[in-house]
KOLKE-720759 format. One record per residue (C-alpha): residue number from 1; residue in three letters; x, y, z. Coordinates in nm, 4 decimals. Example, Ala and Ser with C-alpha at 12.3 -4.5 7.8 and 13.67 -1.06 7.14 Angstrom:
BEGIN
     i    aa       east      north         up
     1   ALA     1.2300    -0.4500     0.7800
     2   SER     1.3670    -0.1060     0.7140
This chain:
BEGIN
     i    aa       east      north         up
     1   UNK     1.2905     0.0120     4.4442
     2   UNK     1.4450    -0.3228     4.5494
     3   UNK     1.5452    -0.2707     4.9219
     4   UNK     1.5806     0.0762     4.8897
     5   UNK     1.9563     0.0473     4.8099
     6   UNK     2.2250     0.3604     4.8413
     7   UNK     2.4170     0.4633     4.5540
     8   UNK     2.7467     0.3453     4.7731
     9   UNK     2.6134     0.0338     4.8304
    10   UNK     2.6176    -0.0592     4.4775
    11   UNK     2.9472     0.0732     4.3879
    12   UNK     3.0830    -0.1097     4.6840
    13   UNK     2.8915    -0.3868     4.5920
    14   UNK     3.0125    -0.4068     4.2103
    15   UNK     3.3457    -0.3360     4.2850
    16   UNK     3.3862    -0.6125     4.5634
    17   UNK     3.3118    -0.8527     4.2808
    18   UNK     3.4960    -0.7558     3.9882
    19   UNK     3.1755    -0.5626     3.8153
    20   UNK     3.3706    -0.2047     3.8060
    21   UNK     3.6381    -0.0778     3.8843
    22   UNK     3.6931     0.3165     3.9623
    23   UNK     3.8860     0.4446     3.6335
    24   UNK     4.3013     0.5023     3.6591
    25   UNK     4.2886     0.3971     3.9879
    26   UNK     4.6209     0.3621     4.0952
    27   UNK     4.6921     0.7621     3.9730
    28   UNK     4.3826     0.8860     4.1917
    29   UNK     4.1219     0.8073     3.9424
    30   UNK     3.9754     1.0291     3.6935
    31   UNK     3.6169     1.2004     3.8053
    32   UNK     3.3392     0.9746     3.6621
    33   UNK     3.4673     0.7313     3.4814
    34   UNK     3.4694     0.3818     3.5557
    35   UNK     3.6000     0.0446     3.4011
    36   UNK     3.4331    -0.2572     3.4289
    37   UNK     3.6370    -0.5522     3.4982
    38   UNK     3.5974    -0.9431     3.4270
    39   UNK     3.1855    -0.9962     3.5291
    40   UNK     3.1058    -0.6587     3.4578
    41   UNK     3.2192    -0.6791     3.0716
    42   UNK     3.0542    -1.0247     3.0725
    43   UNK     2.7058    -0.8920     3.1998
    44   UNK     2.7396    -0.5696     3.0059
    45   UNK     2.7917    -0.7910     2.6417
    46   UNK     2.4966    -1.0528     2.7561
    47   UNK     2.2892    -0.7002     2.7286
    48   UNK     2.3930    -0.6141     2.4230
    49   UNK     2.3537    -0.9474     2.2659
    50   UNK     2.0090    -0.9727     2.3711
    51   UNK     1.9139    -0.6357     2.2001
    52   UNK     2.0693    -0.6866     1.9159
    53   UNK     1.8505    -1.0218     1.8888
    54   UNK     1.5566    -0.8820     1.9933
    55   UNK     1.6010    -0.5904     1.8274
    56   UNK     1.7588    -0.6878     1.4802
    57   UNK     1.8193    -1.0562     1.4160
    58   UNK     1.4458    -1.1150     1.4940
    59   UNK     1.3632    -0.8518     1.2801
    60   UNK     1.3089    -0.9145     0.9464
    61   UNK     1.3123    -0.5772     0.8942
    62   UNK     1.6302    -0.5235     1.0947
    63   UNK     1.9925    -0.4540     0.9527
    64   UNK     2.3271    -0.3996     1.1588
    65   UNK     2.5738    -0.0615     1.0997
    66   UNK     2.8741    -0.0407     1.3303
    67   UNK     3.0191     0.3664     1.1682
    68   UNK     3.3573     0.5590     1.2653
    69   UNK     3.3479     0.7292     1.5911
    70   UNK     3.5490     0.9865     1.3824
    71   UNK     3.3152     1.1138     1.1165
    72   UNK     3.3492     1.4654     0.8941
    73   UNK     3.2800     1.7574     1.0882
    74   UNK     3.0257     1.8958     0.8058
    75   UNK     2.8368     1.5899     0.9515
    76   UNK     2.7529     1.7319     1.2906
    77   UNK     2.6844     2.1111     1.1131
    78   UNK     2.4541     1.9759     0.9070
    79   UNK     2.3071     1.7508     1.2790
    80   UNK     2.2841     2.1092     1.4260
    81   UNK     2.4974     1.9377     1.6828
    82   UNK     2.7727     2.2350     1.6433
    83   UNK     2.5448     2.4938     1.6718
    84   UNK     2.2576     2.3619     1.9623
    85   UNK     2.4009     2.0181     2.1490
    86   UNK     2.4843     2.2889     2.4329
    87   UNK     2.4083     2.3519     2.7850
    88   UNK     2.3125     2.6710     3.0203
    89   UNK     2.6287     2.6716     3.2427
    90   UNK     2.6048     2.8870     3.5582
    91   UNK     2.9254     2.9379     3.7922
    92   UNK     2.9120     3.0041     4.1529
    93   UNK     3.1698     3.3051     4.1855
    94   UNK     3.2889     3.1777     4.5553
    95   UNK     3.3539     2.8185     4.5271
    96   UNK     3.4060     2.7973     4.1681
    97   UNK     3.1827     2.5163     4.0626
    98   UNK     3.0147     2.4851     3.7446
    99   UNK     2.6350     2.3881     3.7148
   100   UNK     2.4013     2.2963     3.4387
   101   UNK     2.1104     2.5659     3.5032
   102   UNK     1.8361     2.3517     3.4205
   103   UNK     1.9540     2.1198     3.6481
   104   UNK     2.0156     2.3457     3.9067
   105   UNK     1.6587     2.5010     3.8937
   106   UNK     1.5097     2.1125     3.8860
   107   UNK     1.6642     1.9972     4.2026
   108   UNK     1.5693     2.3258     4.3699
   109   UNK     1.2219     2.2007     4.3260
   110   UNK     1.0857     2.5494     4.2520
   111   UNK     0.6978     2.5623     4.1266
   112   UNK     0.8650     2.6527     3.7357
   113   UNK     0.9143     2.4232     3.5068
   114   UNK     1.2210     2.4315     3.2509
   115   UNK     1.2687     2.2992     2.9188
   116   UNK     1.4899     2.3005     2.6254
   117   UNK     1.3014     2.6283     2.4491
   118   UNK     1.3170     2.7692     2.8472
   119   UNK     1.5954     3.0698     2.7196
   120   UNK     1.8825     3.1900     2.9148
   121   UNK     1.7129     3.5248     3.0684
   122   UNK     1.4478     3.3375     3.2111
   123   UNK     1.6782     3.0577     3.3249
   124   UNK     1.8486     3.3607     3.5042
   125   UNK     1.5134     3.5062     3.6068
   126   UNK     1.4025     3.1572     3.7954
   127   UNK     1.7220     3.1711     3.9762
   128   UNK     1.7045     3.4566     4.0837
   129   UNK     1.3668     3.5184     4.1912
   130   UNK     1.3661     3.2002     4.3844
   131   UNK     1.7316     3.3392     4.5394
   132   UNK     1.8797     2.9067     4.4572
   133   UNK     2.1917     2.9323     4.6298
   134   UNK     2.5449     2.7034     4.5415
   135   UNK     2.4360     2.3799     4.6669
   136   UNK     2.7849     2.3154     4.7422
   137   UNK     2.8713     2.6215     4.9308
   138   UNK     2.5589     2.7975     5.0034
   139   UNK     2.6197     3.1320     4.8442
   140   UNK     2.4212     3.3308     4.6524
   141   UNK     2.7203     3.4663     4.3820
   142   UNK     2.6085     3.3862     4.0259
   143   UNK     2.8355     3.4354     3.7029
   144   UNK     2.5843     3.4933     3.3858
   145   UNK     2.4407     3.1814     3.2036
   146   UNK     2.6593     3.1122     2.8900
   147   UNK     2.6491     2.8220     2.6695
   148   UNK     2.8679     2.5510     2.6862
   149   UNK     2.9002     2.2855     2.3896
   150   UNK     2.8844     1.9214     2.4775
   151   UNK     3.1492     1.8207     2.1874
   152   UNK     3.4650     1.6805     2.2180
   153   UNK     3.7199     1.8666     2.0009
   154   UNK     4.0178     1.6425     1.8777
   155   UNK     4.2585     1.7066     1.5485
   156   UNK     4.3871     1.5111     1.2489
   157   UNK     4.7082     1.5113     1.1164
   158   UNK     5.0072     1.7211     1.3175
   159   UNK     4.8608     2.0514     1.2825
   160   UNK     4.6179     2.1731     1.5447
   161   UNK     4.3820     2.4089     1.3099
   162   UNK     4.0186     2.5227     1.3068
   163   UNK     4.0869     2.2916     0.9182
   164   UNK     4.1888     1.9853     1.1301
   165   UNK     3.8958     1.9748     1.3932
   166   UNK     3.7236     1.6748     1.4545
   167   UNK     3.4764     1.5457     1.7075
   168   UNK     3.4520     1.2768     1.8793
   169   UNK     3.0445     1.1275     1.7791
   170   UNK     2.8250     1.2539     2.0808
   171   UNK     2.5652     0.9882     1.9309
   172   UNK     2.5388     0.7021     1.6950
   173   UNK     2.2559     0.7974     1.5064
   174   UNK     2.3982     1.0331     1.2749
   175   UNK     2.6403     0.7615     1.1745
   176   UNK     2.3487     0.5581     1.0747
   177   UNK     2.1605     0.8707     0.8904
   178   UNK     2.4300     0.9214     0.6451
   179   UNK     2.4598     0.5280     0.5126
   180   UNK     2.0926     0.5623     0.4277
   181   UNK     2.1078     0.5613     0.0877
   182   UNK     2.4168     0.3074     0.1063
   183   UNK     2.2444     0.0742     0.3281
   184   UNK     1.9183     0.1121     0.1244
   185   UNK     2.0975     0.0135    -0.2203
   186   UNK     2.3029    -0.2309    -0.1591
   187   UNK     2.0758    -0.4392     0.0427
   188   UNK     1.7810    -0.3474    -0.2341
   189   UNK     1.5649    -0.2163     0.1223
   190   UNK     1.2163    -0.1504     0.0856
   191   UNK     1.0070     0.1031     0.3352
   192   UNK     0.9930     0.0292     0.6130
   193   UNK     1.3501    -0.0667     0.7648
   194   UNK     1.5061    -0.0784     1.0826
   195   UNK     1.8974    -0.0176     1.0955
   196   UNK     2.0901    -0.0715     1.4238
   197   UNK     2.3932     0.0378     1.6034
   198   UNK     2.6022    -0.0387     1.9165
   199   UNK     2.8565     0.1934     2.0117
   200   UNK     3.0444     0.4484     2.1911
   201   UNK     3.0136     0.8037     2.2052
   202   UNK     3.1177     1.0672     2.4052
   203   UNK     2.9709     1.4215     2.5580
   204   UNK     3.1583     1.6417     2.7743
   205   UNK     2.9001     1.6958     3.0255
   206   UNK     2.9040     1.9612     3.2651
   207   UNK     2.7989     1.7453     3.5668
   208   UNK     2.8333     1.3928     3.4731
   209   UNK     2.7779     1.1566     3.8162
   210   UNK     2.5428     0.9249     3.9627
   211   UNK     2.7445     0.6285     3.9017
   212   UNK     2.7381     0.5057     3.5667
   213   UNK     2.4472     0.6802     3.4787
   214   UNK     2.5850     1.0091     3.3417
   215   UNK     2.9268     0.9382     3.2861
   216   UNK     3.1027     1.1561     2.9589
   217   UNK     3.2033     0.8246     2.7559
   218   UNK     2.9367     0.6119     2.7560
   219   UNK     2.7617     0.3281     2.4958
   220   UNK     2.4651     0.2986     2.2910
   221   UNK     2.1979     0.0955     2.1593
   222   UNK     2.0440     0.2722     1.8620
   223   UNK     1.7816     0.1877     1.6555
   224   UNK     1.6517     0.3981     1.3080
   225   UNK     1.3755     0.2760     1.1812
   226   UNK     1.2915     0.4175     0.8692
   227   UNK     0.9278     0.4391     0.7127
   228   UNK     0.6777     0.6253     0.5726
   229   UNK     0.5163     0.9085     0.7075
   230   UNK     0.1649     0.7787     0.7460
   231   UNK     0.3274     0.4530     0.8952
   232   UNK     0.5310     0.6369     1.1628
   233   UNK     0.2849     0.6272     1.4224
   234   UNK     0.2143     0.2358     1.3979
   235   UNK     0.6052     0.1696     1.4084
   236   UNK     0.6089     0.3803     1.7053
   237   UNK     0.3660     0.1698     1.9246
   238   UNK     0.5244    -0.1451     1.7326
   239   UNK     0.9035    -0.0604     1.9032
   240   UNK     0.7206     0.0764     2.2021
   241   UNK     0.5735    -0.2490     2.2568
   242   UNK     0.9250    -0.4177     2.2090
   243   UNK     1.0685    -0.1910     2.4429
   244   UNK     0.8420    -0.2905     2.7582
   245   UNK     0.8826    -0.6455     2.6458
   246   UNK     1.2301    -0.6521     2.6487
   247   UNK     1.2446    -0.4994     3.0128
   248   UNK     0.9854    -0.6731     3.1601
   249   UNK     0.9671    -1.0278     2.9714
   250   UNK     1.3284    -1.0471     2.8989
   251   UNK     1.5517    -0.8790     3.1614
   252   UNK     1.2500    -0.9779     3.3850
   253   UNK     1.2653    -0.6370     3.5155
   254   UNK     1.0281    -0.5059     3.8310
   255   UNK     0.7268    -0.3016     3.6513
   256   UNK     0.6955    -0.1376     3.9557
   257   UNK     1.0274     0.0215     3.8826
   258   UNK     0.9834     0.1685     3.5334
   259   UNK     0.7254     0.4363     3.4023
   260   UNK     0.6464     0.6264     3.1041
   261   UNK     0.6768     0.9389     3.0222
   262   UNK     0.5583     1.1267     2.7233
   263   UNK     0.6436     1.4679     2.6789
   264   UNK     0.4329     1.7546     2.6791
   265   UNK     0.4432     1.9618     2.3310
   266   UNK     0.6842     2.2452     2.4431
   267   UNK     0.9170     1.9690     2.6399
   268   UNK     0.9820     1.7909     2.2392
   269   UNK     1.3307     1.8504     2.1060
   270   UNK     1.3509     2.0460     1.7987
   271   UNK     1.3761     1.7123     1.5692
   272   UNK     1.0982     1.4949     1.7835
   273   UNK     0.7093     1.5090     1.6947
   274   UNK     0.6538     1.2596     1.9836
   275   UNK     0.8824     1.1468     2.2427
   276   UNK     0.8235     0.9126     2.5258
   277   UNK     1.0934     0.8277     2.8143
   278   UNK     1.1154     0.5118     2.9813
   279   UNK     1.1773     0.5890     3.3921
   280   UNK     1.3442     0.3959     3.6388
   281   UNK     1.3481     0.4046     4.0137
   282   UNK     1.7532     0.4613     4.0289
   283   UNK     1.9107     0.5346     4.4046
   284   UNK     1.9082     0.9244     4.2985
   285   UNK     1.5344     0.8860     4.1461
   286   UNK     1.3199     0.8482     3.8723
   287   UNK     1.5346     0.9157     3.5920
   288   UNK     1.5638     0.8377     3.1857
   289   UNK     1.6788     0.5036     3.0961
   290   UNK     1.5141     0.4289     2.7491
   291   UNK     1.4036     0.7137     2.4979
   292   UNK     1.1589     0.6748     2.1917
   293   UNK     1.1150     0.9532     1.9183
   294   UNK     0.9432     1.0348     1.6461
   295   UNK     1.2531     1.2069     1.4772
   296   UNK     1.0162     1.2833     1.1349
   297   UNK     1.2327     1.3576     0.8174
   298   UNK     1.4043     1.6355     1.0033
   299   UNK     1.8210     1.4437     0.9883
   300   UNK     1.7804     1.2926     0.6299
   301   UNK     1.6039     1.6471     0.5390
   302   UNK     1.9539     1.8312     0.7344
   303   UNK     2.1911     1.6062     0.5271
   304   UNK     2.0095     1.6534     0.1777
   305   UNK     2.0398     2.0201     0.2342
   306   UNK     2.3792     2.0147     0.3425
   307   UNK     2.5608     1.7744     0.1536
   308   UNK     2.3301     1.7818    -0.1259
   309   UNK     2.2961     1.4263    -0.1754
   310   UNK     2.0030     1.2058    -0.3033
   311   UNK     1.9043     1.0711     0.0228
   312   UNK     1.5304     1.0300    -0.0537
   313   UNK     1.3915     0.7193    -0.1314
   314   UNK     1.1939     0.5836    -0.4674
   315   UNK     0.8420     0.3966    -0.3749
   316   UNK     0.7923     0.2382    -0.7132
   317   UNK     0.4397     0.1346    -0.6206
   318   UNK     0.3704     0.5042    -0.7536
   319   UNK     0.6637     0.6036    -0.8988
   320   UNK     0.7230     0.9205    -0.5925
   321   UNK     1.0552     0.9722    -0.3875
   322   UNK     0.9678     1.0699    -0.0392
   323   UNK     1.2002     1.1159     0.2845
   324   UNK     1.1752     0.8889     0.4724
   325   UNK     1.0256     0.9464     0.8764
   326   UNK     1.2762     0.7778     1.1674
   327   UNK     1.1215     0.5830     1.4759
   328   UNK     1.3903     0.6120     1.6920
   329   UNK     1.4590     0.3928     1.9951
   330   UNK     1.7822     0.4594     2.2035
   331   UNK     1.9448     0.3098     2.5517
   332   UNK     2.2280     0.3556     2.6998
   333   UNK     2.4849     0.0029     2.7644
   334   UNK     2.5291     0.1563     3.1376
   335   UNK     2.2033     0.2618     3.2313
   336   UNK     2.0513    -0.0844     3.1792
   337   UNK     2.3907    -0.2068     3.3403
   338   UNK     2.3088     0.0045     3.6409
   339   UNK     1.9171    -0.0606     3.6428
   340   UNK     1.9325    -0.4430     3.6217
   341   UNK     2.1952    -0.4305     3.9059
   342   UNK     1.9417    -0.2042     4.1376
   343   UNK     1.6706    -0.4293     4.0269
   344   UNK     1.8525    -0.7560     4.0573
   345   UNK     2.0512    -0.7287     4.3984
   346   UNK     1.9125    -0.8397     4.7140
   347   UNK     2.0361    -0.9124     5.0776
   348   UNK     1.8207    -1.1773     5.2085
   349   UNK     1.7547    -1.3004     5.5320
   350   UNK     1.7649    -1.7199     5.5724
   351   UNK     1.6023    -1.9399     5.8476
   352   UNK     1.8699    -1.9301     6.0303
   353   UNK     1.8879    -1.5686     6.0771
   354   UNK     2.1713    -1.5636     5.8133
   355   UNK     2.1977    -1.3611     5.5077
   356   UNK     2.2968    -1.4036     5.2083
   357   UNK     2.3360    -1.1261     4.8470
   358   UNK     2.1713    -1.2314     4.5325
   359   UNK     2.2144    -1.1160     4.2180
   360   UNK     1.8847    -1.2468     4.1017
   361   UNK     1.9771    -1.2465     3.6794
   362   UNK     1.8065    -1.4525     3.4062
   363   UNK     1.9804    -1.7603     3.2931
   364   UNK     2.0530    -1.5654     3.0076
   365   UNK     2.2101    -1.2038     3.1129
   366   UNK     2.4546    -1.4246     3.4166
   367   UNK     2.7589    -1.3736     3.3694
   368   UNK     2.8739    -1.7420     3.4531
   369   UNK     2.6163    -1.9756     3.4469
   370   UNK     2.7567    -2.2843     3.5958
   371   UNK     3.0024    -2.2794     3.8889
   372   UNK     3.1576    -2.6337     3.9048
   373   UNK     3.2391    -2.6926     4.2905
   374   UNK     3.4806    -3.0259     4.3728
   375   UNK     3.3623    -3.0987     4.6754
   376   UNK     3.7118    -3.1382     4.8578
   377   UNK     4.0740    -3.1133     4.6478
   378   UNK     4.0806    -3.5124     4.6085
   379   UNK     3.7780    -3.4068     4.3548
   380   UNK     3.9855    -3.1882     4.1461
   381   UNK     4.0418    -3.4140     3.8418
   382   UNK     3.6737    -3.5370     3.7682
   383   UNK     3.5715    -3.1613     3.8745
   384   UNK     3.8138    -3.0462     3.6133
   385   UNK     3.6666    -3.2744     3.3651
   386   UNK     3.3547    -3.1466     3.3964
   387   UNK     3.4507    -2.8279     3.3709
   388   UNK     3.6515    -2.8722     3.0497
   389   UNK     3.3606    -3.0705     2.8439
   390   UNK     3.0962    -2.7602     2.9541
   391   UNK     3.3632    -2.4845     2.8298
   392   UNK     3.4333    -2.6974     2.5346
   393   UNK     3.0234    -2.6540     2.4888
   394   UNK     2.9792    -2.3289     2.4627
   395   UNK     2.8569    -2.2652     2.8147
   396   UNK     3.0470    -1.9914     3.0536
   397   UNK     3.1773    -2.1177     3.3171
   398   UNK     3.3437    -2.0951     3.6593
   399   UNK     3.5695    -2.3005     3.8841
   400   UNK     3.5519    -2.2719     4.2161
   401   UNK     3.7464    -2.4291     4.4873
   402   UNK     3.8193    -2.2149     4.7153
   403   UNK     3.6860    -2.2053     5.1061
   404   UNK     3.4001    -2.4535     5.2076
   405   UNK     3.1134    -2.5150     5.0378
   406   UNK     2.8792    -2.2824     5.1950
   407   UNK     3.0782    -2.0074     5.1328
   408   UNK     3.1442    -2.0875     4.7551
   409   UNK     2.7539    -2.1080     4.7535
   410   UNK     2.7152    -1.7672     4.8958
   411   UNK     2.9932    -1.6106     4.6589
   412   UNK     2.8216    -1.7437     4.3450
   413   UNK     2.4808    -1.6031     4.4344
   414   UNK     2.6421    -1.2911     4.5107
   415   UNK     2.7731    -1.2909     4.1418
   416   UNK     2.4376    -1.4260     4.0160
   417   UNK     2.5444    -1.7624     3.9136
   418   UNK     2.1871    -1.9791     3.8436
   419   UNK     2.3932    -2.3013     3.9298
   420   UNK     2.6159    -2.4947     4.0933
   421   UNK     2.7164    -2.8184     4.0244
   422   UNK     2.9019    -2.9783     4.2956
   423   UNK     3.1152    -3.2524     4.2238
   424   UNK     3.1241    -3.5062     4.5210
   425   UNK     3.1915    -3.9032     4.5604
   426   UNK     2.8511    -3.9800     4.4294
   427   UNK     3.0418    -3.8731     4.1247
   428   UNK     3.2879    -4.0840     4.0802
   429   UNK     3.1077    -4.4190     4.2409
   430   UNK     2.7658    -4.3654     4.0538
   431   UNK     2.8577    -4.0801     3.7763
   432   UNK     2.6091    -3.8617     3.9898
   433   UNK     2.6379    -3.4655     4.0504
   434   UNK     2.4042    -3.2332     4.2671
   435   UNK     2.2965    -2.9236     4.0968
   436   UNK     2.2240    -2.6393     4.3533
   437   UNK     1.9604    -2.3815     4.2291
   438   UNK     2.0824    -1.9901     4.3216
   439   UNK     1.7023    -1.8710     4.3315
   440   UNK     1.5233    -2.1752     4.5435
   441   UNK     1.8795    -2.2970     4.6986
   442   UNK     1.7138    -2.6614     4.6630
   443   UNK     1.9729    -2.9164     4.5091
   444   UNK     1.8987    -3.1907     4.2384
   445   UNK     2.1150    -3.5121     4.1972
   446   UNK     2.1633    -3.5883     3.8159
   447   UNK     2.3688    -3.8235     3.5830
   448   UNK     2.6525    -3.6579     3.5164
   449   UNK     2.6150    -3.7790     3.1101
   450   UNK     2.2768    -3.5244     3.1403
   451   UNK     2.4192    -3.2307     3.2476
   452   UNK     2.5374    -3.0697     2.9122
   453   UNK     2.1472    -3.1383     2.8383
   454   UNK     1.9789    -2.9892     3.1509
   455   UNK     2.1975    -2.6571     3.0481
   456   UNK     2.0710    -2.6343     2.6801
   457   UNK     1.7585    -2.7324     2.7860
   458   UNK     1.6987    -2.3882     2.9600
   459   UNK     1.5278    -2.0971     2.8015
C-alpha cells in the first residue's frame, strides 16, 4: 500500500481539508457515520460520473433506473431478504458487546474456515473449541448465536403495525429486477441489456467501522445486465474486463493494490453461480471493494413466483420466452472514495529536505482543477477575471489568495489540484500566466487567450 498509511491518518487527513466530516458533530457524533463536506461531495460525484459513462452512456447496451428507496415489502419476501439477509450475532455476557460470529472467528485467525452455509452450531463449535475470547475485554462469557436481520424497519401512515412496515432498500438491485419487464417494453430491449443504478441503501450492520468502508448508510453503483443463459459467461469476462479497466486505466489505480478473488463453490451465495471479488490493500487489509456475480435467473424467477407477473422475456428469433440470467457488477460510492484516497495520498520528501502531501488524482476525478493564484492583492482584478471566464466554461475552479505562494502551492496539492495558474505582472504587461503542474511542480508561461484551450485540451 502507498506509504503504509494508518487508518487515523486518513481521517485526519480528509477532515483537515474539507473531505469528511464526523456525522452530528456538534451533539457527539453518531457511531460510524460520516458526512462529506465541500471536496469530498465533489470527488465522490466525479466517481460516479465516470461509472455511469463507462458503465452506461458508452454502452450501447446500457440504460439508467434511479427506483424508490421505499419499495413494497412483498418485494424483499419474494428477495428472500426478510427471511436470510441476517447475521450470526454473538454477545460477550461481561462487557456487553455484540459481534458478528463469522467475523469474530476470521480475525481470530483459527485454521477453520467460515462461510455463509457455515450453520450456527458449528459457528458455536469453532468458538469454542478454539476458547476466542471478547476481543474487547478478554473474557471467555458467550451468549448463544442468534440471528440478527440486517433490515431497517420504518412505517407508513400514523399507525405503527406489522400492515404498515416498510424497509428501508438494503440494495439497489431489486429495484432494478422488478422494472424488468417495464424497462424492457417501453424501450422495445432486446437480449442482452445492461440496466444501471446509483443509489443509497441502508443495512443495520452489527459492526459497521473501518472508516467509510462499512458504514450502515452507504451508496451504490449497480449494474444488471440481463442476457441469455448461454451468453452469461461471455458478459461476465466482458464487465470483468471493464471493471479492471476502470480501476487501473481510469482511476489510474496501483495494480499492486487490488486482487481477485473468486470464490470457492461452498463460499457462493445462494443466488450466485460464480462470484469474483475485487481486493484492495485498505489500512485494516485486503478487503472487498468491487463484487461480480453470476446471479442466474434466480431474482426474476423469485418475483414471477411471488407476484405472479410475466417477467420472462419473448426471443422472437424462435418464438420461446426464457428468463433472463443477470451479470451483476456492484461497488460501493465509499469504498472507491476510501481506496482512491489510500492510493492517491502521499507525503513526499523535496530537495530541500521539505515535504509536501499530494493527492495524486486524474485530471478528471480532482475535485478543482484549476486554482487561480494572484500573485499579490494588487492582482486581484485580472486574477478575478480569469477566474470568472474559466467558471463561466464549465471548468471547476478555485480561488486562492490566501498566505504566500508557496504555501497556496502546497495546499492545492494537498487537495489534488493538477494546476495552478498564477496570475503575476507578466499578466497584465504581456497577457502572460505561469501554469504550475501539481505532479512535476515545473511551471509553464502561456498566453493568457490559450488557457481555456490548454484545459479542454486534456484527456
Amino acid at each position: 500500500m502507498s506509504n503504509k498509511l494508518n487508518q487515523e491518518t486518513i481521517v485526519n487527513y480528509l477532515k483537515n481539508y474539507g473531505f469528511t466530516f464526523a456525522n452530528s458533530e456538534i451533539y457527539g457524533g453518531l457511531a460510524n457515520a460520516w458526512d462529506y463536506g465541500p471536496l469530498g461531495v465533489a470527488l465522490k460525484n466525479n466517481i460516479k460520473q465516470l461509472w455511469w459513462k463507462e458503465f452506461i452512456t458508452k454502452n450501447p447496451q446500457g440504460v439508467g433506473l434511479d427506483s424508490s428507496i421505499l419499495m413494497n415489502s412483498s418485494v424483499w419476501k419474494a428477495s428472500g431478504h426478510l427471511s436470510n439477509f441476517s447475521d450470526p450475532l454473538i454477545d460477550c455476557k461481561n462487557c456487553h458487546n455484540r459481534f458478528r460470529a463469522d467475523k469474530l472467528i476470521e480475525q481470530s485467525n483459527v485454521k477453520e474456515k467460515v462461510t455463509e452455509q457455515t450453520s450456527f452450531a458449528e459457528l458455536e463449535k469453532i468458538i469454542s473449541t478454539n476458547h476466542i475470547v471478547c476481543p474487547v475485554c478478554g473474557k471467555f462469557d458467550w451468549t448463544s448465536i442468534r440471528q440478527f436481520n440486517l433490515m431497517f424497519a420504518t412505517h407508513q401512515g400514523v399507525i405503527e403495525d406489522d400492515k404498515n412496515r416498510l424497509y428501508l432498500r438494503p440494495e439497489t438491485a431489486q429495484g432494478i429486477f422488478i422494472n424488468f419487464a417495464n424497462i424492457q417494453r417501453t424501450l422495445r430491449l432486446k437480449l442482452p441489456f445492461a440496466v444501471g443504478q446509483i443509489g443509497k441503501s441502508f443495512r443495520n450492520e452489527i459492526t459497521p467501522g473501518n472508516f467509510v468502508f462499512r458504514t450502515r448508510e452507504f451508496e451504490q453503483m449497480e449494474l444488471e445486465y440481463f442476457c441469455f443463459p448461454e451468453q452469461a459467461e461471455q458478459i461476465f469476462q466482458q464487465e470483468l474486463n471493464k471493471i479492471e479497466h476502470f480501476l487501473f486505466d481510469i482511476l489510474t489505480i496501483d495494480k499492486e493494490n487490488v486482487k481477485f478473488v473468486e470464490h470457492k463453490k461452498e463460499e457462493l451465495s445462494h443466488y450466485s453461480s460464480k462470484t469474483i471479488d475485487v481486493e484492495f490493500n485498505f489500512p485494516h487489509g485486503w478487503s472487498e471493494l468491487w463484487g461480480i456475480a453470476n446471479r442466474t435467473d434466480f431474482d426474476l424467477k423469485q418475483h414471477i413466483n411471488a407476484s405472479k407477473a410475466n417477467l420472462e422475456y419473448l426471443d422472437v428469433l424462435n418464438n420461446k420466452k426464457v428468463i433472463p440470467y443477470v451479470i451483476e457488477p456492484s461497488v460501493g460510492v465509499e469504498r472507491l472514495f476510501y481506496a482512491l484516497i489510500v492510493d492517491k495520498y502521499r507525503i513526499e520528501t523535496l530537495k530541500d529536505n521539505e515535504t509536501r502531501e499530494v493527492l495524486a488524482l486524474p485530471y478528471a476525478l480532482a475535485p478543482y482543477k484549476v486554482a487561480i493564484l494572484p500573485l499579490v492583492n494588487k492582482l486581484a482584478d485580472k486574477a478575478q477575471e480569469v477566474y470568472q471566464s474559466l467558471v463561466a466554461n464549465g471548468l471547476t475552479v478555485v480561488y486562492d489568495a490566501s498566505g504566500s505562494i508557496g504555501k497556496r502551492y502546497r495546499r492545492q496539492d494537498a487537495i489534488g489540484t493538477p494546476y495552478c495558474v498564477t496570475i503575476d505582472f507578466d499578466t497584465l504587461e504581456k497577457q502572460t500566466v505561469t501554469i504550475r503542474h501539481r505532479d512535476s511542480m515545473q511551471q509553464e508561461t502561456i498566453d493568457v487567450n490559450k488557457l481555456l484551450s490548454f484545459f479542454n485540451n486534456i484527456e
